[in-house]
N, CA, C and O atoms as CSV, one atom per row, in Angstrom:
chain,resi,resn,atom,element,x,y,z
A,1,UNK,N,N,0.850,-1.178,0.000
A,1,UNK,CA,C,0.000,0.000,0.000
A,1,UNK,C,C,0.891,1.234,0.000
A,1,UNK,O,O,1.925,1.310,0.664
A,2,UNK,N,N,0.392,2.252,-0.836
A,2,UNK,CA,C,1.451,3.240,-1.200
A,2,UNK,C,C,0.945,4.035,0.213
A,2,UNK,O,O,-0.141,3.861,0.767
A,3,UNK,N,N,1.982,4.920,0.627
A,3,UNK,CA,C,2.134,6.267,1.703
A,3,UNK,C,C,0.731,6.989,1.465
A,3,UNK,O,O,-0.029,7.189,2.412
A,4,UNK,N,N,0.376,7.425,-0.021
A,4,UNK,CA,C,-0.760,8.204,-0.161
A,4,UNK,C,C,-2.301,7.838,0.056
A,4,UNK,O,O,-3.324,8.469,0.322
A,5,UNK,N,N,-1.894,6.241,-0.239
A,5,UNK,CA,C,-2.929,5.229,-0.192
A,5,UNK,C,C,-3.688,5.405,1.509
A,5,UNK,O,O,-4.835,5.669,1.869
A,6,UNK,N,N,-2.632,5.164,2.127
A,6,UNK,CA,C,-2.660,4.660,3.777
A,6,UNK,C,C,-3.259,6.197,4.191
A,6,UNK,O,O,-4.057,6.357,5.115
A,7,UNK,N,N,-2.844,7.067,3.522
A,7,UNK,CA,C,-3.284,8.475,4.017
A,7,UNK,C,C,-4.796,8.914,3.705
A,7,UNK,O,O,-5.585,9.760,4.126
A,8,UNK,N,N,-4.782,7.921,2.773
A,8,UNK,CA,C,-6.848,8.646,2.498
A,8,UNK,C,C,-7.067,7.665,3.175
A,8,UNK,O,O,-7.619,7.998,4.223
A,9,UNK,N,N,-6.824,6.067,3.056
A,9,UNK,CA,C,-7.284,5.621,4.168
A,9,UNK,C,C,-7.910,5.767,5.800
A,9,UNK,O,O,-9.035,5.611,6.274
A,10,UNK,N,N,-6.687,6.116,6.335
A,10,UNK,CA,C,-6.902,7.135,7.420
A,10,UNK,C,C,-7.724,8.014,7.394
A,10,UNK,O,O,-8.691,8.182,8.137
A,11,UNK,N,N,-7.260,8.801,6.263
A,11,UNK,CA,C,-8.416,9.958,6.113
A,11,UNK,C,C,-9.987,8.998,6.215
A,11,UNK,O,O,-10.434,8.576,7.281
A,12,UNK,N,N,-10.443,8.856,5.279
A,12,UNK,CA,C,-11.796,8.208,5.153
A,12,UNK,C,C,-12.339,7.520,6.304
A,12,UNK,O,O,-13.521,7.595,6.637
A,13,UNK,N,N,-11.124,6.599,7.130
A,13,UNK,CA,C,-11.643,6.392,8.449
A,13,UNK,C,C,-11.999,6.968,9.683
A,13,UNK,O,O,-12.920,6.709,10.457
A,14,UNK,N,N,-10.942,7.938,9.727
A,14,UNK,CA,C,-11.345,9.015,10.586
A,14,UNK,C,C,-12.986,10.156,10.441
A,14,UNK,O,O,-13.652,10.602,11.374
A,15,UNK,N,N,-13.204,10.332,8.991
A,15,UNK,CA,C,-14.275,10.591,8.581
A,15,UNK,C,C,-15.431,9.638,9.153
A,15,UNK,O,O,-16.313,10.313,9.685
A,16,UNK,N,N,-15.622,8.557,9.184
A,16,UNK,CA,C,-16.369,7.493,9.365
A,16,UNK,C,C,-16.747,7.528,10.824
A,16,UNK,O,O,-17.928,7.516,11.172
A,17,UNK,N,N,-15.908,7.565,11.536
A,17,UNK,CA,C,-15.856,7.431,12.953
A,17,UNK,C,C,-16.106,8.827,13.568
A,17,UNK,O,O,-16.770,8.777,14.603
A,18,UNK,N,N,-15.825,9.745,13.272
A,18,UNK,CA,C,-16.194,11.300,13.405
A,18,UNK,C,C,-18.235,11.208,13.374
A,18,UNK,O,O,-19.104,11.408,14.223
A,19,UNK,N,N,-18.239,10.724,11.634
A,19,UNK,CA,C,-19.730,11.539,11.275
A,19,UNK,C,C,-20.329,9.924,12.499
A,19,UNK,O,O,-21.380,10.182,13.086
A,20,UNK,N,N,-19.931,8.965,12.712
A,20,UNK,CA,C,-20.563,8.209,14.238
A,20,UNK,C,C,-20.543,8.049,15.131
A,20,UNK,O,O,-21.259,7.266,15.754
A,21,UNK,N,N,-19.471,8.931,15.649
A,21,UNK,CA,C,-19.527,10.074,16.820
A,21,UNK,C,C,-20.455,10.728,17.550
A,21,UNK,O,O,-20.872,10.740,18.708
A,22,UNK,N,N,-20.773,11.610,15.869
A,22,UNK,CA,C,-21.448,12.679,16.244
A,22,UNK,C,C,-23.225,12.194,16.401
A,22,UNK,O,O,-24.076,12.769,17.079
A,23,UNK,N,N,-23.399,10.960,15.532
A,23,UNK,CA,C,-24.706,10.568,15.274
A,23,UNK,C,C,-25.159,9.640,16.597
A,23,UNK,O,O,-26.336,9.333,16.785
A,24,UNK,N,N,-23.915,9.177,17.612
A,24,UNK,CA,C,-24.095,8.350,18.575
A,24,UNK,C,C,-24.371,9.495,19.780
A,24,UNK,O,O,-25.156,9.205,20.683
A,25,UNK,N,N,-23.776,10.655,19.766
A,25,UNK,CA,C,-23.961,11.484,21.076
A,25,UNK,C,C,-24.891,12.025,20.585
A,25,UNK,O,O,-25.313,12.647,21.560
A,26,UNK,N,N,-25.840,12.367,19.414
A,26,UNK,CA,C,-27.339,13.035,19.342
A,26,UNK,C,C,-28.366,12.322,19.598
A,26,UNK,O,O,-29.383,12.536,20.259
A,27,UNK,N,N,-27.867,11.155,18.802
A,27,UNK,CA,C,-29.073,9.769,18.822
A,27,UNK,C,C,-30.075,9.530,20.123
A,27,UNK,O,O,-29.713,8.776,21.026
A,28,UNK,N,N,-30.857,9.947,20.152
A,28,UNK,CA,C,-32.323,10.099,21.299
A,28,UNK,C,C,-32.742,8.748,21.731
A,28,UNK,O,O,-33.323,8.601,22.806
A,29,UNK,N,N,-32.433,7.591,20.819
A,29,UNK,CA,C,-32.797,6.251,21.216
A,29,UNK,C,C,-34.199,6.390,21.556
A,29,UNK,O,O,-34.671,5.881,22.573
A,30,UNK,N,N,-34.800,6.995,20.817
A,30,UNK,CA,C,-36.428,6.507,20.316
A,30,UNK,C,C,-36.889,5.993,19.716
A,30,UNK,O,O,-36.189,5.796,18.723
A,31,UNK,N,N,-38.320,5.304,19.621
A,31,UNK,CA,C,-38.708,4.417,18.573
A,31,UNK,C,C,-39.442,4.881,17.456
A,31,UNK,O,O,-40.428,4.209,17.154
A,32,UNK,N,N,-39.084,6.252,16.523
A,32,UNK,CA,C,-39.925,6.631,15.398
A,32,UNK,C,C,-39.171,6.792,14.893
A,32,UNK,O,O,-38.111,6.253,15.210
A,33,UNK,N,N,-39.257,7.634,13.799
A,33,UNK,CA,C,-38.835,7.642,12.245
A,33,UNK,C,C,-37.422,8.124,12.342
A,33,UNK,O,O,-36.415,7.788,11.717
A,34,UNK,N,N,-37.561,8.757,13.026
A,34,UNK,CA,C,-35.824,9.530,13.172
A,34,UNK,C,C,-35.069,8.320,13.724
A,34,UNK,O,O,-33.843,8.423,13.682
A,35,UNK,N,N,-35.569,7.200,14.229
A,35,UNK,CA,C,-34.466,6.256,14.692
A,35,UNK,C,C,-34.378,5.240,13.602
A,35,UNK,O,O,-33.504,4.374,13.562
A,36,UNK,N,N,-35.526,5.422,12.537
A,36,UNK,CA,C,-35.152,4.162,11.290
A,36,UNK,C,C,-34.158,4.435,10.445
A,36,UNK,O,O,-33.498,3.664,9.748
A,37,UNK,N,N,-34.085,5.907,10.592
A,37,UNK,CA,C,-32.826,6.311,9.648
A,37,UNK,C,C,-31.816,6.821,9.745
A,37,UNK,O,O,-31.133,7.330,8.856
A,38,UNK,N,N,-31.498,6.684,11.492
A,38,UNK,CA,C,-30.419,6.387,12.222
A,38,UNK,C,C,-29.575,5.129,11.933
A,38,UNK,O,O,-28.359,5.034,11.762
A,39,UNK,N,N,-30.453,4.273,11.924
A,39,UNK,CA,C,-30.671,2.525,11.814
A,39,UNK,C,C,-29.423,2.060,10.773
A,39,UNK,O,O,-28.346,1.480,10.908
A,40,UNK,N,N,-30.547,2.925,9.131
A,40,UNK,CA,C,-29.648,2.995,8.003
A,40,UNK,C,C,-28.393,3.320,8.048
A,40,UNK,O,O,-27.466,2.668,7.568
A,41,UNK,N,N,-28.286,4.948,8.976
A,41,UNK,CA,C,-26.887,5.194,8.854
A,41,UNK,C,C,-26.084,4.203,9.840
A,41,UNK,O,O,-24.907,4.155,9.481
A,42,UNK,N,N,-26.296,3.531,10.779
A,42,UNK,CA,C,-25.019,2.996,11.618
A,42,UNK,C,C,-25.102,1.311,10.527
A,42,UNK,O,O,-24.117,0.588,10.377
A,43,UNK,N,N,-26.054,1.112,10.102
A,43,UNK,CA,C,-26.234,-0.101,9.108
A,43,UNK,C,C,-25.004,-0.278,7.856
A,43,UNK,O,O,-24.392,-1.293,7.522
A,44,UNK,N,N,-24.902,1.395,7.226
A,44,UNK,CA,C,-23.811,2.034,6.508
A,44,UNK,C,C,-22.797,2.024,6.641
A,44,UNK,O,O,-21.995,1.757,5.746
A,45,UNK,N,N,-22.433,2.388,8.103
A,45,UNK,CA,C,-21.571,2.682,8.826
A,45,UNK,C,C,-20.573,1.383,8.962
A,45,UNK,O,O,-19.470,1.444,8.417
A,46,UNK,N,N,-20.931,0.299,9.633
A,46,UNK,CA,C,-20.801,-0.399,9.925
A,46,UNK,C,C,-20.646,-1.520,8.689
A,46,UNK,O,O,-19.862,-2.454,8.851
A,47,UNK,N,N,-21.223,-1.430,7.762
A,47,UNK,CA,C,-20.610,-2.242,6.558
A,47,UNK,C,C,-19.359,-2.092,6.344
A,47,UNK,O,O,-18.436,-2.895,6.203
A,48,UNK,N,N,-19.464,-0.395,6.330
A,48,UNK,CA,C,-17.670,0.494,5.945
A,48,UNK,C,C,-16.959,-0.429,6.489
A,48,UNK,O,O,-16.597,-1.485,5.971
A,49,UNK,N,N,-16.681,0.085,7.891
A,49,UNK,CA,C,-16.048,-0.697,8.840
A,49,UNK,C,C,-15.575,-2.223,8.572
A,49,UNK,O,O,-14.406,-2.518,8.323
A,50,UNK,N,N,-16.601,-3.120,8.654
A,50,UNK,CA,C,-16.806,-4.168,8.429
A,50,UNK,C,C,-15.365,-4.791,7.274
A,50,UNK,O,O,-14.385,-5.516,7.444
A,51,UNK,N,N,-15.873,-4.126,6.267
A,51,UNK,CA,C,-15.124,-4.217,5.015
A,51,UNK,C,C,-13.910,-3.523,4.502
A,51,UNK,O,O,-13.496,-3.530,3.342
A,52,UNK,N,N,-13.290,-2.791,5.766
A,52,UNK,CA,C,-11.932,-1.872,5.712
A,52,UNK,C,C,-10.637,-2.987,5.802
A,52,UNK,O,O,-10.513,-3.892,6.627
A,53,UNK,N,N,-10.014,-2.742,5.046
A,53,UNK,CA,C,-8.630,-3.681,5.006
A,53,UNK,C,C,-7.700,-3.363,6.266
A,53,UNK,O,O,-6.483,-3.192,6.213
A,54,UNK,N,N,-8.341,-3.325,7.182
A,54,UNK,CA,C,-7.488,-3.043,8.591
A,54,UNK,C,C,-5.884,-3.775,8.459
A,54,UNK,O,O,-4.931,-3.406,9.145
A,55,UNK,N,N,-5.822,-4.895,7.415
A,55,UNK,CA,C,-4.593,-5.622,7.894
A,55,UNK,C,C,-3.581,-4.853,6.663
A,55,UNK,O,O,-2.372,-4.709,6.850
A,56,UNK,N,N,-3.926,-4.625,6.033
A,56,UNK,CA,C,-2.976,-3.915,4.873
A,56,UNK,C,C,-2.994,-2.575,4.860
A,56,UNK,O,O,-2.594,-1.995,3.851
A,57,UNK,N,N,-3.554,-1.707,6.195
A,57,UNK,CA,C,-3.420,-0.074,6.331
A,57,UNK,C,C,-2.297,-0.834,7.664
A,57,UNK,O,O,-1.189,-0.300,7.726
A,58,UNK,N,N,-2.431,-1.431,8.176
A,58,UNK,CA,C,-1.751,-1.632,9.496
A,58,UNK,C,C,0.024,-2.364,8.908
A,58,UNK,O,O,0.962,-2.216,9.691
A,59,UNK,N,N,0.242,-2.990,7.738
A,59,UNK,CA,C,1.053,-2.769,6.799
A,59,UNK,C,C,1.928,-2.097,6.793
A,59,UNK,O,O,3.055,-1.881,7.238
A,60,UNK,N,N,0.652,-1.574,5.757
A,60,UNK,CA,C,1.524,-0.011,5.130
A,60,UNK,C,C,2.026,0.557,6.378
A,60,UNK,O,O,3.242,0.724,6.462
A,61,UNK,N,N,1.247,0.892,7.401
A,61,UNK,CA,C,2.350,1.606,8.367
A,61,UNK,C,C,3.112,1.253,8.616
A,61,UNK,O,O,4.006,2.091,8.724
A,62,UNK,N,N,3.516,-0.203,8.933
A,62,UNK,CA,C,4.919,-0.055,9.127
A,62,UNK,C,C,6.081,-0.780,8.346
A,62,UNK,O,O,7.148,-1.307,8.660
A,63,UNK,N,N,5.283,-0.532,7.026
A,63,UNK,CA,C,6.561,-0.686,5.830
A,63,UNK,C,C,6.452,0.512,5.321
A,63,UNK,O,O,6.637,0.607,4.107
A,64,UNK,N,N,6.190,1.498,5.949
A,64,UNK,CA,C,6.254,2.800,5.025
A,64,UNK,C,C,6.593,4.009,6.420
A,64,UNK,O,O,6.456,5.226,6.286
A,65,UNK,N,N,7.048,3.324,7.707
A,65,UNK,CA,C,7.372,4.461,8.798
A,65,UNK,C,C,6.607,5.102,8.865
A,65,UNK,O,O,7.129,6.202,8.688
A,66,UNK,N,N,5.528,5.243,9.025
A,66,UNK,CA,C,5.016,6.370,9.035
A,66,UNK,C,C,4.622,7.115,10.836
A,66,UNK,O,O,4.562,6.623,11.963
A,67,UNK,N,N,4.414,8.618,10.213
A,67,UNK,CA,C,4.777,9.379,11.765
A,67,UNK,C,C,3.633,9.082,12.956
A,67,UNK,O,O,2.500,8.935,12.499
A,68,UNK,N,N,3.700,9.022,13.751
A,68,UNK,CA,C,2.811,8.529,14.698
A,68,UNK,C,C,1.695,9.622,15.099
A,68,UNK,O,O,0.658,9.218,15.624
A,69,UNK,N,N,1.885,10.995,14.863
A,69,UNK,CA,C,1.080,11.749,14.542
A,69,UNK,C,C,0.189,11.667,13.545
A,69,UNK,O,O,-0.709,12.507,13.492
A,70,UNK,N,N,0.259,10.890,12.813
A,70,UNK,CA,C,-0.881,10.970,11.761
A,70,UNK,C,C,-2.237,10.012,11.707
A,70,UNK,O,O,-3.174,10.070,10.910
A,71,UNK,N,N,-1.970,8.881,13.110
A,71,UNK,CA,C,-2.763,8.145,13.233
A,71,UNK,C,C,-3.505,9.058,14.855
A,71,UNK,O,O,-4.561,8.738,15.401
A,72,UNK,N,N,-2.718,10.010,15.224
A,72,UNK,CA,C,-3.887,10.482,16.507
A,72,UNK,C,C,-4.777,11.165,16.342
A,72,UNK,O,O,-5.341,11.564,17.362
A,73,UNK,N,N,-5.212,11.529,15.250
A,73,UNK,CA,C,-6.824,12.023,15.413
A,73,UNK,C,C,-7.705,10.326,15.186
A,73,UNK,O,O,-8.793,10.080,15.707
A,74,UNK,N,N,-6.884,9.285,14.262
A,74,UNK,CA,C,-8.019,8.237,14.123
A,74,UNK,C,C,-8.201,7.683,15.864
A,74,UNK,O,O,-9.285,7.724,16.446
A,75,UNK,N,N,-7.116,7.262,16.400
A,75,UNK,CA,C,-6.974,6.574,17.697
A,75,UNK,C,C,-7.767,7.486,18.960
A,75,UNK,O,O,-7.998,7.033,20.081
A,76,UNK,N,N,-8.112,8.846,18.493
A,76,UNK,CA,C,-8.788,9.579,19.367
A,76,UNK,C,C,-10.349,9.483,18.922
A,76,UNK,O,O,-11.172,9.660,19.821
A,77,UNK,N,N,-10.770,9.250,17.765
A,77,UNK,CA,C,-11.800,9.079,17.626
A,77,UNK,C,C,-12.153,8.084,18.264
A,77,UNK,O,O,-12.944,8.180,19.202
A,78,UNK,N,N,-11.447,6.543,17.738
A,78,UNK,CA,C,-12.145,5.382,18.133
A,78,UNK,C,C,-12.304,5.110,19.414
A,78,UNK,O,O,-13.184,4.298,19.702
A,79,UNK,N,N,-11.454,5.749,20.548
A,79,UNK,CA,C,-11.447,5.861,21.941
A,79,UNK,C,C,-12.840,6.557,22.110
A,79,UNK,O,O,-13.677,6.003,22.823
A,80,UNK,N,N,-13.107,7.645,21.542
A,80,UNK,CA,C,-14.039,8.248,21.599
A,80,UNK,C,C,-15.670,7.844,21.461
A,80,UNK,O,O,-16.649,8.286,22.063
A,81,UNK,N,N,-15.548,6.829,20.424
A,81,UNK,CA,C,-16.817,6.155,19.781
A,81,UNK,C,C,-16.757,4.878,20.985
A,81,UNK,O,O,-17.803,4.442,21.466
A,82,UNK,N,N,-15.451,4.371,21.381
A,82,UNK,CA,C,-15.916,3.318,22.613
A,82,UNK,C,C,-16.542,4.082,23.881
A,82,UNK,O,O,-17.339,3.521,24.634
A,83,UNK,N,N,-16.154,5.284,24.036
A,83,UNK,CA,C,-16.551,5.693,25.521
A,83,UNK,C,C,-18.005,6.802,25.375
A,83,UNK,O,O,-18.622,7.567,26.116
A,84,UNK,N,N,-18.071,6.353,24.007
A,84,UNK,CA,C,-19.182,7.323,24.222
A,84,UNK,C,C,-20.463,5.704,23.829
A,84,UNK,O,O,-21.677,5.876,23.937
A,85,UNK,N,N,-20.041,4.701,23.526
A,85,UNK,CA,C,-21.071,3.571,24.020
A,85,UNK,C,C,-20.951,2.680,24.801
A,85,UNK,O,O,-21.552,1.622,24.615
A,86,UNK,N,N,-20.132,2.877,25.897
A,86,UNK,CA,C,-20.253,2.461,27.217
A,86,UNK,C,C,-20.978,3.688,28.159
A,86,UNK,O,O,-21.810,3.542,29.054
A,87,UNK,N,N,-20.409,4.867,27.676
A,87,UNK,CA,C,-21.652,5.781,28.945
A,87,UNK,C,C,-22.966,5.570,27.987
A,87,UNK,O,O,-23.807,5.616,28.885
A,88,UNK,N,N,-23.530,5.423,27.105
A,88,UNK,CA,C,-25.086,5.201,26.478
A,88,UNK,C,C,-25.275,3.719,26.454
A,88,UNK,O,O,-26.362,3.405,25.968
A,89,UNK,N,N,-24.541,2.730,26.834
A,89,UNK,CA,C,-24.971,1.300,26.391
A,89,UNK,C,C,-26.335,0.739,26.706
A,89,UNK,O,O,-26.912,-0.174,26.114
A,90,UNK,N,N,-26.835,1.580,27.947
A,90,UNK,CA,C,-28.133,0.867,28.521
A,90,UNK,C,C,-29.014,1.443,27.515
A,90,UNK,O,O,-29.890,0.726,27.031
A,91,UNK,N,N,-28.828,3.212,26.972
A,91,UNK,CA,C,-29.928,3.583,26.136
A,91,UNK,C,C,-29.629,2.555,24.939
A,91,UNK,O,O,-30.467,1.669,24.772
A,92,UNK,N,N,-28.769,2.584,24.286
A,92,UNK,CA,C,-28.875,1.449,23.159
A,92,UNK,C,C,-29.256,0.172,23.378
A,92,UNK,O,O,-29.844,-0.357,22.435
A,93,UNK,N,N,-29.094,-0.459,24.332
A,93,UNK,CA,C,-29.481,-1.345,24.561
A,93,UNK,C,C,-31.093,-1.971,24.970
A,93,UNK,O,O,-31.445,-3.149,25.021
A,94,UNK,N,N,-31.880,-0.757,25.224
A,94,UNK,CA,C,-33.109,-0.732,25.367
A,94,UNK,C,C,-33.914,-0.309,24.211
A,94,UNK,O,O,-35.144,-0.351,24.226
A,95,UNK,N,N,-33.238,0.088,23.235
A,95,UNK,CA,C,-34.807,0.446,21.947
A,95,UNK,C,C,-35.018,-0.565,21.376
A,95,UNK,O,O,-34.212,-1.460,21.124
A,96,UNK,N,N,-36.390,-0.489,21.065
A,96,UNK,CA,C,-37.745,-1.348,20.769
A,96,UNK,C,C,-37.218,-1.740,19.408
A,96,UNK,O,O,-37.904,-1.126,18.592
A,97,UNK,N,N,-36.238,-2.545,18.731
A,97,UNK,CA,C,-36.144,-2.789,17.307
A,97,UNK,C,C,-37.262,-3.038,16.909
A,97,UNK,O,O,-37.581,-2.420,15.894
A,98,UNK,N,N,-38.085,-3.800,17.372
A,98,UNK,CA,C,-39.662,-4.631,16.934
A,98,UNK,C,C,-40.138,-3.352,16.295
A,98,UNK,O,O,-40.154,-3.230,15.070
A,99,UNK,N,N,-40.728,-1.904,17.538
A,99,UNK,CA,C,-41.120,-0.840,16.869
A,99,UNK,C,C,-40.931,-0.495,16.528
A,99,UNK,O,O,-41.822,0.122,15.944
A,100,UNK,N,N,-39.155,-0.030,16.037
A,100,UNK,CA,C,-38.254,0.160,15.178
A,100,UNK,C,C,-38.651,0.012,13.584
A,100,UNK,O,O,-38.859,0.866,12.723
A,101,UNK,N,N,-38.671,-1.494,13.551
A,101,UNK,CA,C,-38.839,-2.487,12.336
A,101,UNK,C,C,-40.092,-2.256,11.999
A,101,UNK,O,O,-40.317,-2.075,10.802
A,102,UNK,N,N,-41.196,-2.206,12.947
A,102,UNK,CA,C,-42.631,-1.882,12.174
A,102,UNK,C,C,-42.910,-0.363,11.532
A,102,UNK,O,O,-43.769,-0.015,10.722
A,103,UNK,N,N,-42.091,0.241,12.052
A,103,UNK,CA,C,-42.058,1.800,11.364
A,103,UNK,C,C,-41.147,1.754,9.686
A,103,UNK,O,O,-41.015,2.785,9.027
């Protein structure tokens, strides 16, 4: 993986984890319409994820040195996206998918 490669990488991940950030600390964890298309986006989200070549960005870093500054905004996000669903886990953990799904 080229240097520039690993860098949009990053980039794009950090993007990812940012815009579900921000959608996890608004998210009301209600059961209407605004939560079906919440749904979609972490559904989205989470494919991304899912399907990111974690083992060949993790590589490239270190066949290509790269500065350790350039991975701390991603490593601050993902800290971020864990601690922001351990303080909400009970609200996530309580919406009605059923009413969810019938909406």
């Amino acid at each position: 993986m080229e240097t520039r490669d690993i860098h949009t990488f990053i980039i794009e991940l950090s993007s990812l984890y940012d815009n579900l950030n921000k959608c996890w600390q608004e998210d009301n964890c209600s059961s209407d319409l605004y939560r079906v298309f919440r749904q979609q986006e972490y559904q989205d989200a989470y494919g991304k994820l899912k399907n990111a070549d974690i083992e060949s960005l993790i590589l490239g870093i270190l066949a290509n040195s790269l500065n350790e500054k350039i991975l701390t905004r991603l490593r601050i996000l993902i800290d971020d996206n864990i601690q922001i669903y351990q303080t909400r886990r009970k609200d996530f953990d309580n919406i009605d998918f059923y009413k969810v799904y019938s909406l």
